[in-house]
GUSE-266661 format. One record per atom (N, C-alpha, C, O, CB): residue number from 1; x, y, z negated. Coordinates in nm, 3 decimals. Glycine has a CB too. Layout:
<nodes>
[node NUM,[X,Y,Z]],
...
</nodes>
This chain:
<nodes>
[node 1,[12.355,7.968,-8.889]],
[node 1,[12.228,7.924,-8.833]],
[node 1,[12.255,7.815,-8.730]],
[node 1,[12.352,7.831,-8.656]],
[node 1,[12.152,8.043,-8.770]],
[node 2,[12.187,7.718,-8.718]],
[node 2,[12.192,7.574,-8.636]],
[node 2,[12.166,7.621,-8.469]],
[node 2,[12.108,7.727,-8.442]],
[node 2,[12.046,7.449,-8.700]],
[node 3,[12.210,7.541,-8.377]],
[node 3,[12.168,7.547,-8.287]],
[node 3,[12.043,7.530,-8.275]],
[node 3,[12.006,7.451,-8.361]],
[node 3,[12.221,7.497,-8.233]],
[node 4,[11.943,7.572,-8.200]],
[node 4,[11.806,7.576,-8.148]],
[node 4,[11.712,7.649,-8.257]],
[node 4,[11.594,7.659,-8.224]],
[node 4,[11.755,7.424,-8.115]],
[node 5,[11.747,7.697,-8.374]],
[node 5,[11.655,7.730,-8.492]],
[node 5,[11.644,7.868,-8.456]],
[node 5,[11.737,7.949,-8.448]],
[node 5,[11.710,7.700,-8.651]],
[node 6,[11.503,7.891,-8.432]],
[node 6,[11.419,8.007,-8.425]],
[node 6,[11.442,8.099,-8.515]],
[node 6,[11.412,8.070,-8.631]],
[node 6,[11.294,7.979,-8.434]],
[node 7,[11.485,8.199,-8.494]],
[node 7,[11.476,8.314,-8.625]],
[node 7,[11.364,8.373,-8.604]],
[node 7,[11.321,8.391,-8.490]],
[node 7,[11.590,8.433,-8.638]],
[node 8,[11.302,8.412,-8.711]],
[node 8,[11.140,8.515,-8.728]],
[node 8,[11.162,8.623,-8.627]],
[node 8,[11.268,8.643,-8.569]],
[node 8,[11.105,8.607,-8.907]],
[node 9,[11.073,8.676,-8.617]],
[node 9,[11.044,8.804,-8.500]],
[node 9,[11.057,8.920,-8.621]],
[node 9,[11.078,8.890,-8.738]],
[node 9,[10.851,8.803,-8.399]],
[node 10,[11.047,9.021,-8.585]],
[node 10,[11.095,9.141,-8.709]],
[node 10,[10.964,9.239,-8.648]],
[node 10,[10.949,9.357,-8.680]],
[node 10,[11.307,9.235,-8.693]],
[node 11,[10.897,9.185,-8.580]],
[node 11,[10.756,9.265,-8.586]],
[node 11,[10.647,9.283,-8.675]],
[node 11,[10.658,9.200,-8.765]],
[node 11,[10.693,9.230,-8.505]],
[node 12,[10.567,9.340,-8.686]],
[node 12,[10.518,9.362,-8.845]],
[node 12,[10.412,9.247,-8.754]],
[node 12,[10.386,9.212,-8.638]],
[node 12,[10.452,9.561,-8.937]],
[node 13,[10.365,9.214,-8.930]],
[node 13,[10.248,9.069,-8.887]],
[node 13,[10.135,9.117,-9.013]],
[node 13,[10.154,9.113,-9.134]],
[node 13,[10.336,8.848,-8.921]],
[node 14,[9.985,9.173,-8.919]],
[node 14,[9.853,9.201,-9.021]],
[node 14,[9.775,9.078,-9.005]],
[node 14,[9.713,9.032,-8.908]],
[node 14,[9.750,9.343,-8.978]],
[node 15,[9.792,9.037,-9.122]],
[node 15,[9.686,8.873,-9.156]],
[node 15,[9.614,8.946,-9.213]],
[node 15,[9.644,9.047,-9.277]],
[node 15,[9.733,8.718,-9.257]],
[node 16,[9.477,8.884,-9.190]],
[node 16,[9.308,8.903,-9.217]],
[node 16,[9.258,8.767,-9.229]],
[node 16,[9.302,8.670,-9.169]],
[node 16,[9.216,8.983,-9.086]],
[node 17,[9.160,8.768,-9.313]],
[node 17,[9.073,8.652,-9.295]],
[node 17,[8.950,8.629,-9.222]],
[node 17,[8.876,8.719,-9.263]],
[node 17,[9.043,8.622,-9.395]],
[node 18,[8.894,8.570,-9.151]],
[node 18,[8.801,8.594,-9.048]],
[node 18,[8.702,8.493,-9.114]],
[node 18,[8.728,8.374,-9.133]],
[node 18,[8.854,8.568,-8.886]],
[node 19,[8.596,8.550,-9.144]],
[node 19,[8.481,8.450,-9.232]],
[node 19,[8.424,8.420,-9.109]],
[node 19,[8.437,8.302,-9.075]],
[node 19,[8.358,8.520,-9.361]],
[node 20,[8.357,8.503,-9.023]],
[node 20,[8.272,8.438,-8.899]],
[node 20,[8.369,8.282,-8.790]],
[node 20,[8.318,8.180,-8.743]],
[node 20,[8.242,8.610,-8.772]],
[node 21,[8.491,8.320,-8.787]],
[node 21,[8.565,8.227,-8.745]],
[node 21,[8.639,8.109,-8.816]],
[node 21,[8.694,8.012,-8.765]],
[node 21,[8.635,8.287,-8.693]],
[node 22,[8.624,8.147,-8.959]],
[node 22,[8.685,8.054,-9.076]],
[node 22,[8.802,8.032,-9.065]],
[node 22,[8.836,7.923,-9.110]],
[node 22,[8.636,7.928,-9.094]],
[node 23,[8.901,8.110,-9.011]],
[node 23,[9.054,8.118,-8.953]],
[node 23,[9.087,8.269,-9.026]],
[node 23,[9.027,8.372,-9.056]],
[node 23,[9.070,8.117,-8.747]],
[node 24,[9.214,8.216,-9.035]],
[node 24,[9.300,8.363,-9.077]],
[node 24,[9.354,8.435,-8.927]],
[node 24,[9.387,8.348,-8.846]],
[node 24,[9.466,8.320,-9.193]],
[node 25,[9.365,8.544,-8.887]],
[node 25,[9.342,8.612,-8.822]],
[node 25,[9.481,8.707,-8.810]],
[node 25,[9.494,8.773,-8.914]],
[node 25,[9.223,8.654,-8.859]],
[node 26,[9.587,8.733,-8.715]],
[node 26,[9.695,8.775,-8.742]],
[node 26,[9.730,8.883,-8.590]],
[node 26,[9.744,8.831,-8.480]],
[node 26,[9.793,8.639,-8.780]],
[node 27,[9.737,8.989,-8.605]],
[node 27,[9.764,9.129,-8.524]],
[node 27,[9.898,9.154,-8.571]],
[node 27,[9.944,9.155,-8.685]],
[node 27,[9.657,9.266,-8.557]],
[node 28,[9.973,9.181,-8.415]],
[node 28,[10.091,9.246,-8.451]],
[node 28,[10.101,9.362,-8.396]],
[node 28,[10.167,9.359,-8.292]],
[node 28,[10.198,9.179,-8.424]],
[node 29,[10.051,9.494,-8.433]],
[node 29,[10.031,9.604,-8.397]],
[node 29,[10.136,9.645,-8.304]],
[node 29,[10.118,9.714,-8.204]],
[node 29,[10.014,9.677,-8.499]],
[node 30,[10.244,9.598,-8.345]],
[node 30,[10.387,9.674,-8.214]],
[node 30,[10.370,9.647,-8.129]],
[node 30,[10.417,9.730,-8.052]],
[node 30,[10.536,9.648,-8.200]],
[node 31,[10.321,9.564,-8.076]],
[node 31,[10.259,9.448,-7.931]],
[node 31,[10.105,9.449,-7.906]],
[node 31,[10.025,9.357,-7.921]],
[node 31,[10.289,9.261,-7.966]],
[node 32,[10.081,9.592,-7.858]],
[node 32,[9.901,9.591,-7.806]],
[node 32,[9.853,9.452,-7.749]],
[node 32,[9.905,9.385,-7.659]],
[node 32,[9.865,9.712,-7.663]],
[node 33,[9.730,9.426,-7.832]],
[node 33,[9.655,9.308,-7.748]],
[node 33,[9.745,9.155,-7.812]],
[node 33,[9.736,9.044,-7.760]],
[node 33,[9.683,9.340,-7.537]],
[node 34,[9.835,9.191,-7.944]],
[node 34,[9.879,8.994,-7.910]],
[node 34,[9.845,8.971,-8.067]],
[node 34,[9.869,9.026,-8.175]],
[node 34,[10.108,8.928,-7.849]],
[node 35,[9.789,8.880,-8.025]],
[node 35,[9.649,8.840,-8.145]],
[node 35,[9.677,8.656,-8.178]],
[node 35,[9.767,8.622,-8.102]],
[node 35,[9.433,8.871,-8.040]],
[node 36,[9.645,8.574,-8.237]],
[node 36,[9.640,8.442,-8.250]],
[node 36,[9.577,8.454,-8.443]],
[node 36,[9.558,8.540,-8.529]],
[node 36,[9.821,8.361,-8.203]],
[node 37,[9.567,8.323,-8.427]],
[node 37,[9.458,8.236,-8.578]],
[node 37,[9.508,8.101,-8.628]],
[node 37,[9.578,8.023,-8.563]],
[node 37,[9.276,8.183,-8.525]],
[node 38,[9.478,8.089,-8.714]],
[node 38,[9.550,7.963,-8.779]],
[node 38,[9.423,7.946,-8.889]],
[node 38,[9.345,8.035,-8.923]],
[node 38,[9.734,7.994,-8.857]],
[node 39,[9.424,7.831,-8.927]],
[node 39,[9.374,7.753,-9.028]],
[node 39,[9.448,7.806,-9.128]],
[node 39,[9.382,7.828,-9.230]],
[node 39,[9.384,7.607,-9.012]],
[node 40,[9.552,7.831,-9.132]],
[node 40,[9.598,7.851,-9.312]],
[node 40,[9.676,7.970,-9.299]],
[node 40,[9.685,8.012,-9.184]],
[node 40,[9.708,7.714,-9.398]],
[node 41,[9.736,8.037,-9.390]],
[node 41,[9.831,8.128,-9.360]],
[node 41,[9.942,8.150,-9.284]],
[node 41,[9.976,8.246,-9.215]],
[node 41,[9.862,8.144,-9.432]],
[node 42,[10.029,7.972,-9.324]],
[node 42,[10.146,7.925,-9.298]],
[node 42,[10.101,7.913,-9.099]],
[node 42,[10.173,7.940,-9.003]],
[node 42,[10.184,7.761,-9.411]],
[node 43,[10.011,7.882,-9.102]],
[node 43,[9.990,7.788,-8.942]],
[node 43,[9.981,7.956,-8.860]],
[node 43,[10.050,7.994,-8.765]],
[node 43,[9.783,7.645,-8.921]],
[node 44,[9.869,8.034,-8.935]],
[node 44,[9.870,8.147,-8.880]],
[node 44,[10.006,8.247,-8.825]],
[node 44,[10.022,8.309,-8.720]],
[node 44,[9.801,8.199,-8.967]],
[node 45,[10.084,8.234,-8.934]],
[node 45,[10.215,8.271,-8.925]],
[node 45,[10.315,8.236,-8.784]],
[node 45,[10.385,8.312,-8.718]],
[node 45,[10.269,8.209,-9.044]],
[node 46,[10.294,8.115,-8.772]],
[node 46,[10.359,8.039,-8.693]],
[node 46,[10.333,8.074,-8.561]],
[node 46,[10.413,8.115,-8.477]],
[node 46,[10.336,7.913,-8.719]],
[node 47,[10.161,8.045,-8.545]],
[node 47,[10.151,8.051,-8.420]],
[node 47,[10.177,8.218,-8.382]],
[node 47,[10.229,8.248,-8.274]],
[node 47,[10.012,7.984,-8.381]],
[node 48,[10.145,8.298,-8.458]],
[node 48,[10.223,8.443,-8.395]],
[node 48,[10.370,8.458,-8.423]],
[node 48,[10.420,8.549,-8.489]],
[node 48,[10.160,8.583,-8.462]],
[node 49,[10.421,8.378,-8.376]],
[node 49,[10.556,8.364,-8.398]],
[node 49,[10.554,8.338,-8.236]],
[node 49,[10.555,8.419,-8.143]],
[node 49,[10.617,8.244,-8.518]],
[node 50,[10.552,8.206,-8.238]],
[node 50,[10.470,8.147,-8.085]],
[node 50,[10.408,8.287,-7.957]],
[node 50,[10.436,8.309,-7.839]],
[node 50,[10.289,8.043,-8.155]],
[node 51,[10.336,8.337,-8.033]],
[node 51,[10.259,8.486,-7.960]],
[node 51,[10.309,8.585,-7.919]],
[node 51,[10.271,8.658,-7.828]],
[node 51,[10.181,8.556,-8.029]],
[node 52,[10.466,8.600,-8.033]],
[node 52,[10.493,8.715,-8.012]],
[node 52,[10.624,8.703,-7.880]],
[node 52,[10.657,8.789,-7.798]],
[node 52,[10.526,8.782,-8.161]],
[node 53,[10.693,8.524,-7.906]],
[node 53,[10.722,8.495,-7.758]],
[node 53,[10.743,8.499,-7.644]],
[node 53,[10.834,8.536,-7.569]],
[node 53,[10.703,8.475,-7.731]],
[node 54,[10.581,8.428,-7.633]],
[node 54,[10.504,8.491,-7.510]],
[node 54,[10.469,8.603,-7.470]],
[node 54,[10.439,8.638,-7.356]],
[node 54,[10.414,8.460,-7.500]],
[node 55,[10.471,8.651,-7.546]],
[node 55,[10.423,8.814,-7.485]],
[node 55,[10.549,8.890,-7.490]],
[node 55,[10.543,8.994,-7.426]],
[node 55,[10.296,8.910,-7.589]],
[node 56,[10.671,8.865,-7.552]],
[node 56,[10.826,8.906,-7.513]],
[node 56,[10.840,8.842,-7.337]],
[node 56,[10.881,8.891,-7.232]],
[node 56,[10.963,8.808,-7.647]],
[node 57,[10.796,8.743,-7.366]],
[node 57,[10.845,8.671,-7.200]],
[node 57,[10.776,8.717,-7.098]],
[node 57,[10.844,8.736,-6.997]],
[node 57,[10.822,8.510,-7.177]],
[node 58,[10.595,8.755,-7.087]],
[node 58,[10.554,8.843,-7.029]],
[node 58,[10.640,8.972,-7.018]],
[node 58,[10.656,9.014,-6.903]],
[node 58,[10.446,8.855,-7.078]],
[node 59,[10.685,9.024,-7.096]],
[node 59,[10.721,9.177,-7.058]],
[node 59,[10.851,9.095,-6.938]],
[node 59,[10.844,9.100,-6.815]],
[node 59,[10.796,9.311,-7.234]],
[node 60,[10.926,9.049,-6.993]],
[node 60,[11.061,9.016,-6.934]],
[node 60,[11.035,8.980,-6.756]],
[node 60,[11.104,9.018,-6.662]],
[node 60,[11.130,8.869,-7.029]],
[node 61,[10.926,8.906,-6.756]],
[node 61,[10.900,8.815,-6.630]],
[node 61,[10.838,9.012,-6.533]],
[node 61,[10.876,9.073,-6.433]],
[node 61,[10.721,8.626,-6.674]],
[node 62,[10.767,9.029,-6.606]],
[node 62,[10.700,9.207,-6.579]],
[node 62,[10.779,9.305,-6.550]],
[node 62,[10.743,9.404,-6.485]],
[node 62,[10.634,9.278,-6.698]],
[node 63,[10.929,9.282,-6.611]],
[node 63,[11.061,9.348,-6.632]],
[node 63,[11.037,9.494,-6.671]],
[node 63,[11.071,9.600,-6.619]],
[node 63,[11.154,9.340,-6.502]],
[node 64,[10.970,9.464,-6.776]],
[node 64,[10.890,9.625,-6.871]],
[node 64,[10.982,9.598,-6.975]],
[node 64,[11.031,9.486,-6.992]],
[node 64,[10.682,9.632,-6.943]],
[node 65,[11.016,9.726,-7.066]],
[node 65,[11.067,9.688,-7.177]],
[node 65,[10.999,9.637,-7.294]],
[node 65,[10.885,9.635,-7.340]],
[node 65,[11.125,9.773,-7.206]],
[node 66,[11.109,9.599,-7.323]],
[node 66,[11.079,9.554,-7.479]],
[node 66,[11.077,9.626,-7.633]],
[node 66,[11.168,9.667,-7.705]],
[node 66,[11.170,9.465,-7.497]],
[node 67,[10.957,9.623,-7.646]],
[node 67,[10.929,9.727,-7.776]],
[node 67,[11.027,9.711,-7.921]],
[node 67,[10.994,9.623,-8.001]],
[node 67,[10.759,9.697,-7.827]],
[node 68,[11.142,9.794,-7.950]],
[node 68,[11.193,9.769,-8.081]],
[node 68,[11.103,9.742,-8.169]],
[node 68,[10.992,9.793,-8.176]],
[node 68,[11.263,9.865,-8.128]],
[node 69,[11.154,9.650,-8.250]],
[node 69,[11.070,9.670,-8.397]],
[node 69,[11.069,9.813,-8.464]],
[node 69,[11.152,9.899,-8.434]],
[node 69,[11.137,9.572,-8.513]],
[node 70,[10.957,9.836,-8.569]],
[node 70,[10.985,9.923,-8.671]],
[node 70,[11.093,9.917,-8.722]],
[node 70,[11.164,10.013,-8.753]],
[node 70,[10.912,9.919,-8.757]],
[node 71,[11.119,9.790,-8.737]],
[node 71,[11.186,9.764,-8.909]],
[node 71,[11.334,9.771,-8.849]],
[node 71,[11.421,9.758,-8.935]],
[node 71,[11.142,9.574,-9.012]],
[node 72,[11.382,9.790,-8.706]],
[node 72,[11.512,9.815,-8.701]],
[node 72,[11.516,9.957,-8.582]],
[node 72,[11.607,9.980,-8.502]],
[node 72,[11.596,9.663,-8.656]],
[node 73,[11.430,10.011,-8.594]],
[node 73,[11.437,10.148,-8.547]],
[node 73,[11.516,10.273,-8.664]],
[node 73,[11.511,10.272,-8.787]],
[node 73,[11.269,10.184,-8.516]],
[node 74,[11.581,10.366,-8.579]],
[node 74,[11.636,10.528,-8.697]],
[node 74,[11.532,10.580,-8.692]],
[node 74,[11.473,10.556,-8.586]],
[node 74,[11.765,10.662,-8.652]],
[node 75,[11.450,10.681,-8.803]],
[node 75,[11.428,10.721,-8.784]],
[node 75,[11.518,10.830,-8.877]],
[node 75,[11.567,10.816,-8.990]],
[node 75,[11.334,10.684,-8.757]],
[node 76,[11.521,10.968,-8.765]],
[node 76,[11.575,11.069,-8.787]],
[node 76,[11.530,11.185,-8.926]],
[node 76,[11.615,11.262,-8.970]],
[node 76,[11.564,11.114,-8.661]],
[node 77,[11.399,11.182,-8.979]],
[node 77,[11.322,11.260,-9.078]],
[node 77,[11.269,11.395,-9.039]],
[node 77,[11.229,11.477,-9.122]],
[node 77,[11.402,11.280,-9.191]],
[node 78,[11.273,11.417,-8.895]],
[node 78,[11.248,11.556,-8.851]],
[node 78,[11.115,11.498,-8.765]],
[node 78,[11.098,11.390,-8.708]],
[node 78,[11.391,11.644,-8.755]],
[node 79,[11.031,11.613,-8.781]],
[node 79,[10.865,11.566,-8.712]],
[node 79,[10.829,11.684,-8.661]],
[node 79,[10.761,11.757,-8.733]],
[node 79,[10.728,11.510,-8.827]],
[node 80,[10.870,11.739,-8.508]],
[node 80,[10.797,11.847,-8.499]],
[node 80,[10.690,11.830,-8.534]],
[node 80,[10.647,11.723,-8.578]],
[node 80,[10.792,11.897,-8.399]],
[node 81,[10.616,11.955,-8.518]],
[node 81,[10.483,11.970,-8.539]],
[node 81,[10.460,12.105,-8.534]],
[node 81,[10.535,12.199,-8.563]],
[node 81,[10.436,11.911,-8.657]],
[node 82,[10.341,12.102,-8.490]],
[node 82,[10.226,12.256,-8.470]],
[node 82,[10.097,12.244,-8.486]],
[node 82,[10.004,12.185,-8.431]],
[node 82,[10.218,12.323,-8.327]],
[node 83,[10.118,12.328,-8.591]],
[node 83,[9.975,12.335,-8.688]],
[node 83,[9.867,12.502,-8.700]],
[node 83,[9.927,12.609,-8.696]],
[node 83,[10.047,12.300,-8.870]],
[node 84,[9.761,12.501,-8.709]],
[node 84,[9.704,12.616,-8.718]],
[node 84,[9.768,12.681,-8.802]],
[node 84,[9.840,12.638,-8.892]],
[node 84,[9.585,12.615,-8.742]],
[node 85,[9.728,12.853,-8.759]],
[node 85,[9.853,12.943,-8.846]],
[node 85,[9.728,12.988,-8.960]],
[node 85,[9.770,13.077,-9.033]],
[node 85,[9.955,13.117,-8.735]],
[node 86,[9.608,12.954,-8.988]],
[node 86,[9.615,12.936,-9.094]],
[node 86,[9.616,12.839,-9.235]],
[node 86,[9.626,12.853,-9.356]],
[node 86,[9.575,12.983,-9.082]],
[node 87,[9.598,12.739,-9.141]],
[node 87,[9.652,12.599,-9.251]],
[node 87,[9.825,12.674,-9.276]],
[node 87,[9.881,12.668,-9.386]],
[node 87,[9.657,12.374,-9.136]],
[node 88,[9.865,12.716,-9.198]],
[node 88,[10.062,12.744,-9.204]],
[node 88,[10.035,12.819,-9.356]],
[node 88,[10.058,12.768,-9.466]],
[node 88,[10.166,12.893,-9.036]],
[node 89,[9.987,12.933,-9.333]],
[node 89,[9.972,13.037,-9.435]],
[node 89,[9.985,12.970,-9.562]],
[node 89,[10.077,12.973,-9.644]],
[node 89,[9.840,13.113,-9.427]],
[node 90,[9.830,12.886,-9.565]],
[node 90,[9.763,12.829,-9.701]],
[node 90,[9.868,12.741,-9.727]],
[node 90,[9.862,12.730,-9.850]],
[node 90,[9.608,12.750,-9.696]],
[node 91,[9.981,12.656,-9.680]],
[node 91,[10.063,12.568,-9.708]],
[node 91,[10.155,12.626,-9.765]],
[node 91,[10.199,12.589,-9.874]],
[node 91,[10.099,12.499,-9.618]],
[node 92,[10.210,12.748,-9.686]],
[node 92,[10.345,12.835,-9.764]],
[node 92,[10.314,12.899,-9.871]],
[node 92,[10.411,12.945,-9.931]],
[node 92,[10.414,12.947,-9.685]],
[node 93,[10.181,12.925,-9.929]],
[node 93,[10.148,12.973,-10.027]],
[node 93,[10.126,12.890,-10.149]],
[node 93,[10.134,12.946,-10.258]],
[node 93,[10.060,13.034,-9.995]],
[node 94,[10.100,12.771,-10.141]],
[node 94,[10.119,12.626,-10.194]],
[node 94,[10.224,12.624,-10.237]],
[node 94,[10.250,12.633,-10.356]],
[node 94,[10.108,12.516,-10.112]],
[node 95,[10.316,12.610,-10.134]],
[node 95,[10.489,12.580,-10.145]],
[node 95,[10.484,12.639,-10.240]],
[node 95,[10.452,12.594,-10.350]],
[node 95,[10.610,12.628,-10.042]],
[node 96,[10.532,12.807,-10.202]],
[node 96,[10.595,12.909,-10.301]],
[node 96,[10.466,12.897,-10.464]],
[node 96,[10.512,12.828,-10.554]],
[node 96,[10.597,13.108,-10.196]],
[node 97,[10.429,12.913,-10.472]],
[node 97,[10.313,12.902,-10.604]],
[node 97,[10.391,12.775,-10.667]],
[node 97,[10.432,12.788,-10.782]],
[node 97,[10.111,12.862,-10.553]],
[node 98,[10.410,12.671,-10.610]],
[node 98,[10.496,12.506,-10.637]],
[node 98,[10.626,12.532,-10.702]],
[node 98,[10.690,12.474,-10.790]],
[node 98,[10.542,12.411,-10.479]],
[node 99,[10.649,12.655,-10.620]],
[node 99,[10.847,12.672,-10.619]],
[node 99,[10.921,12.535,-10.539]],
[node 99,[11.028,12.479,-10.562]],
[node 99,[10.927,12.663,-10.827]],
[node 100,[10.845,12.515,-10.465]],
[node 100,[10.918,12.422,-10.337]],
[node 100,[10.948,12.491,-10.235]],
[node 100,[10.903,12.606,-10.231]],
[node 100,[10.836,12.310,-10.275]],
[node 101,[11.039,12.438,-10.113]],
[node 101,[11.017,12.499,-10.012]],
[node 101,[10.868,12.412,-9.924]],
[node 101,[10.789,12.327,-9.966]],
[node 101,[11.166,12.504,-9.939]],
[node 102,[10.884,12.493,-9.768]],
[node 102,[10.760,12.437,-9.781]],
[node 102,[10.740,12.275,-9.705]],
[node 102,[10.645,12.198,-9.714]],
[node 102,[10.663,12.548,-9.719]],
[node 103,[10.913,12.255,-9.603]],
[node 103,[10.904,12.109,-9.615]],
[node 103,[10.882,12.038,-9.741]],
[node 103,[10.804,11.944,-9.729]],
[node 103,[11.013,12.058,-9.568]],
[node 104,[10.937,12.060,-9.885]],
[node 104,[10.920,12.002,-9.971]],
[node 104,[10.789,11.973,-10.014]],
[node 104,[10.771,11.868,-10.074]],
[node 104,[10.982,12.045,-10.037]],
[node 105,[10.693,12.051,-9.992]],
[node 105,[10.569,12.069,-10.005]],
[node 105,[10.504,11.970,-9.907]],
[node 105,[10.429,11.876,-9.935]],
[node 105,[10.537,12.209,-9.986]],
[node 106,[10.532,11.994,-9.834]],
[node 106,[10.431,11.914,-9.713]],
[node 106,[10.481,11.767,-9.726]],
[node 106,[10.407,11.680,-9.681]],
[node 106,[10.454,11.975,-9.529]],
[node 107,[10.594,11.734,-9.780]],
[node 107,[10.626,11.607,-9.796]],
[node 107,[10.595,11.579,-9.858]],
[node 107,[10.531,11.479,-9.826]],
[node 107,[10.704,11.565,-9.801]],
[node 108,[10.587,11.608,-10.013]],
[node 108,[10.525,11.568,-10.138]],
[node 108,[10.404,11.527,-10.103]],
[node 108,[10.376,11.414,-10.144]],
[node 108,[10.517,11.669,-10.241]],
[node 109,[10.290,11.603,-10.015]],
[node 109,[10.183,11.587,-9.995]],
[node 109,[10.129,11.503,-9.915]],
[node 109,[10.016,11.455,-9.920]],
[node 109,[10.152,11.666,-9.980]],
[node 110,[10.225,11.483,-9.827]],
[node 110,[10.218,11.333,-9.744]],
[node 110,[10.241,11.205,-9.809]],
[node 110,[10.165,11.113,-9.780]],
[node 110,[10.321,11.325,-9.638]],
[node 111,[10.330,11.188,-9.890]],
[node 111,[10.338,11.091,-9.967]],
[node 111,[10.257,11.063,-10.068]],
[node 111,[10.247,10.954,-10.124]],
[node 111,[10.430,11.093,-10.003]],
[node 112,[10.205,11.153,-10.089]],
[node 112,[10.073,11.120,-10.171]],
[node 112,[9.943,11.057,-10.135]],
[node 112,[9.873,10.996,-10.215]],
[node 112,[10.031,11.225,-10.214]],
[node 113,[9.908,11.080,-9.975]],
[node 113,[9.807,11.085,-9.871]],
[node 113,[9.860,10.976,-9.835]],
[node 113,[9.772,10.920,-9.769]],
[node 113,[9.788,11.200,-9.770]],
[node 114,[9.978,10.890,-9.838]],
[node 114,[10.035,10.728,-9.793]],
[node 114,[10.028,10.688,-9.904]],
[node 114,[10.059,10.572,-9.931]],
[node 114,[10.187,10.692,-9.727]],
</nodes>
């Protein structure tokens, strides 16, 4: 990679099209509040590139941290959780009726629901 060449940000980027504004419309959810628009996709792109920046340099100047990306976070596959004991019941009875266990169950069923 060249000196001075920008590499992309690894933050997720939601483009929308904005009919009332006639601009494409771009949210980067990892970063509450940092928003920008572009005329085309490409321009849109860019300038939250630009956005996401600035609002890295805000935190820095703020000396708050800086939010990892998704996309280079572990995640481990374990989710506590606590759930009513009788959703618990009706789930383990699912499972076993399945012949899963009942993480297997509840996963299957999440992935279906994504």
């Amino acid at each position: 990679m060249g000196r001075g060449k920008k590499t992309a940000p690894k933050y997720r980027l939601e483009i929308t099209w904005s009919a009332g504004d006639n601009c494409y419309v771009v949210a980067v959810p990892e970063l509450p509040g940092c928003m920008t628009h572009g005329e085309s996709i490409e321009e849109a792109i860019q300038m939250a590139y630009e956005a996401i920046a600035g609002y890295l340099e805000s935190l820095k100047a703020r000396k708050l941290p800086i939010p990892t990306p998704l996309a280079e976070r572990e995640f481990s596959g374990k989710v506590p959780l606590r759930i009513d004991s009788a959703l618990h019941r009706d789930l383990s009875t699912k499972a076993q009726i399945s012949g899963m266990s009942l993480n297997k169950y509840i996963e299957s069923r999440l992935k279906k629901a994504v």
